[in-house]
C-alpha positions in Angstrom: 55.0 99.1 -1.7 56.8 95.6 -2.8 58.4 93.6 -0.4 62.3 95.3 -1.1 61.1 98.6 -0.8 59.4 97.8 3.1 63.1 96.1 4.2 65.0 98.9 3.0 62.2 101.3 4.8 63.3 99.4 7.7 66.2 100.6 10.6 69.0 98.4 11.7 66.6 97.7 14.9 63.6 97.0 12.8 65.3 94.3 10.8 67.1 92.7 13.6 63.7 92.3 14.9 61.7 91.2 11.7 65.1 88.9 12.0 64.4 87.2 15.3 61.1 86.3 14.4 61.8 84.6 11.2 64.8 83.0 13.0 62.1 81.2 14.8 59.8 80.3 11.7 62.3 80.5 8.7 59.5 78.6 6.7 56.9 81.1 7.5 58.9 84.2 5.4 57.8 83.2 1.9 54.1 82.7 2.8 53.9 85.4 5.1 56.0 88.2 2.1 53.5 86.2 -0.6 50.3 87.0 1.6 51.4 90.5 1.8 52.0 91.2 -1.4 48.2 89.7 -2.5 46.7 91.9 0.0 48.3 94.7 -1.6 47.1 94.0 -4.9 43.5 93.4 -3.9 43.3 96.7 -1.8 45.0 98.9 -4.5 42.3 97.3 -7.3 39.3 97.1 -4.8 40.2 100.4 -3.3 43.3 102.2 -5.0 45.0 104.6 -2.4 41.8 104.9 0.2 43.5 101.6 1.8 46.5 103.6 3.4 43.8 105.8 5.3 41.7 105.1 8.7 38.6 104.3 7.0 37.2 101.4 6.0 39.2 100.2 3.2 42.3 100.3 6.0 39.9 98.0 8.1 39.7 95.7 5.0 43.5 95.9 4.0 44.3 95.0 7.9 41.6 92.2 8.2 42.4 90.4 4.8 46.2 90.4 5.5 45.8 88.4 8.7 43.4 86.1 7.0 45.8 85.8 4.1 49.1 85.4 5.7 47.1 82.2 8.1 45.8 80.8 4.5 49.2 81.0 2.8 51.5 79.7 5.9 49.1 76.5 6.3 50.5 75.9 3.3 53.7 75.3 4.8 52.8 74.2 8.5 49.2 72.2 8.6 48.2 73.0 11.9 45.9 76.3 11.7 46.4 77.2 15.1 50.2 77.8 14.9 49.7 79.6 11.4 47.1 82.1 13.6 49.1 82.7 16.2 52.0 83.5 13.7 49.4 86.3 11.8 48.9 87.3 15.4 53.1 88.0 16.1 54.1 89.3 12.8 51.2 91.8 12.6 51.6 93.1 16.1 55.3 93.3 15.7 53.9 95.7 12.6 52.2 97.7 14.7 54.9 98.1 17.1 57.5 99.0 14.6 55.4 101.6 13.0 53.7 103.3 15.7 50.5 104.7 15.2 48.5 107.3 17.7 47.0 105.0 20.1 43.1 105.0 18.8 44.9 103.8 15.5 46.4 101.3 16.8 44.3 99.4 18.7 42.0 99.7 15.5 44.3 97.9 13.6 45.4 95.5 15.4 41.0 94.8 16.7 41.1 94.7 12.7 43.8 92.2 12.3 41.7 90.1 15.4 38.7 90.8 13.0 40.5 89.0 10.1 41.7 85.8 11.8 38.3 85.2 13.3 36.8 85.2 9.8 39.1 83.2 8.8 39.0 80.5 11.6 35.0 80.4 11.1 35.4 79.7 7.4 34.9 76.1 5.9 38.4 75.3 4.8 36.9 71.9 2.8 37.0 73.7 -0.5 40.5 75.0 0.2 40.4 76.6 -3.5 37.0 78.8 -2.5 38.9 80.0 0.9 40.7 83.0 -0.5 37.2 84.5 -2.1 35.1 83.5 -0.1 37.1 85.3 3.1 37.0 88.3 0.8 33.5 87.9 0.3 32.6 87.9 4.1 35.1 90.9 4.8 33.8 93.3 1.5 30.4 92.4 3.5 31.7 93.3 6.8 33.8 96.7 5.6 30.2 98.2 4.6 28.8 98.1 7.9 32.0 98.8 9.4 31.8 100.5 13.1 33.0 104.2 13.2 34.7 104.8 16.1 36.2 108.2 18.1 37.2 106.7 20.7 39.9 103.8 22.3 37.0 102.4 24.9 34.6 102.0 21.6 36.5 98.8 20.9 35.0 96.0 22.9 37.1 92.7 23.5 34.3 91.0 22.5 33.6 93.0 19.4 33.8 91.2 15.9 32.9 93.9 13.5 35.3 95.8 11.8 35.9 99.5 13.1 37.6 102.5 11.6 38.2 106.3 12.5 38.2 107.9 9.4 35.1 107.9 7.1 36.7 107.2 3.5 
């Protein structure tokens, strides 16, 4: 789905929300659209249509997007925490505005949790590596993602990967 086709998916409340956020980090939209749109294209080519499921691929799609969308805004804003905490509020304004049955949810957003650790831990010195070398970690991770069938499953404290479907 590009970028034009999510806003128009998108009700009057939706985009007055997506809105209010931007107000607040106007600089953050490109990188944040950009990052979106890459996750896209590496899920559809590294998983075609399994991404938009509850397995694993999902748990890849959700924890690459946070790890992209920090990597593109510190492009624009230099200080990493800000640009986490940012991956943090668009992606669980996501999850708010398109509601999923409670296990789901908390799965993606643990996922999203999943991505920005990775990409905190990562050595950022060879900024041009960053981007493959967080895929790396997370193809790695997505194998021995956790299957989960219940909320209580995912820990606080957990930092692998879980899903609900098996893909």
């Amino acid at each position: 789905m590009s970028i034009r086709q999510l806003i128009r998916s998108l009700s009057f409340k939706q985009l007055w929300g997506l809105a209010g956020l931007f107000i607040t980090r106007p600089l953050l939209l490109y990188p944040t659209a950009h990052a979106t749109r890459v996750t896209y294209s590496i899920c559809n080519n590294k998983f075609g249509k399994k991404h938009h499921k509850n397995g694993q691929a999902n748990a890849f799609r959700h924890a690459i997007w946070n790890a992209l969308i920090v990597l593109k805004c510190l492009r624009w804003n230099r200080n990493e925490e800000k640009c986490i905490e940012w991956a943090k509020r668009i992606t669980d304004w996501h999850e708010d505005f398109s509601p999923n049955k409670p296990l789901a949810r908390k799965m993606d957003l643990h996922n999203n949790k999943v991505g920005r650790l990775v990409f905190a831990s990562m050595n950022k010195k060879e900024v041009n590596n960053v981007t493959e070398k967080v895929i790396e970690q997370l193809t790695i991770m997505t194998k021995s993602s956790i299957f989960v069938t219940e909320i209580d499953e995912i820990k606080p404290d957990l930092k692998e990967l879980v899903h609900i479907e098996h893909d």
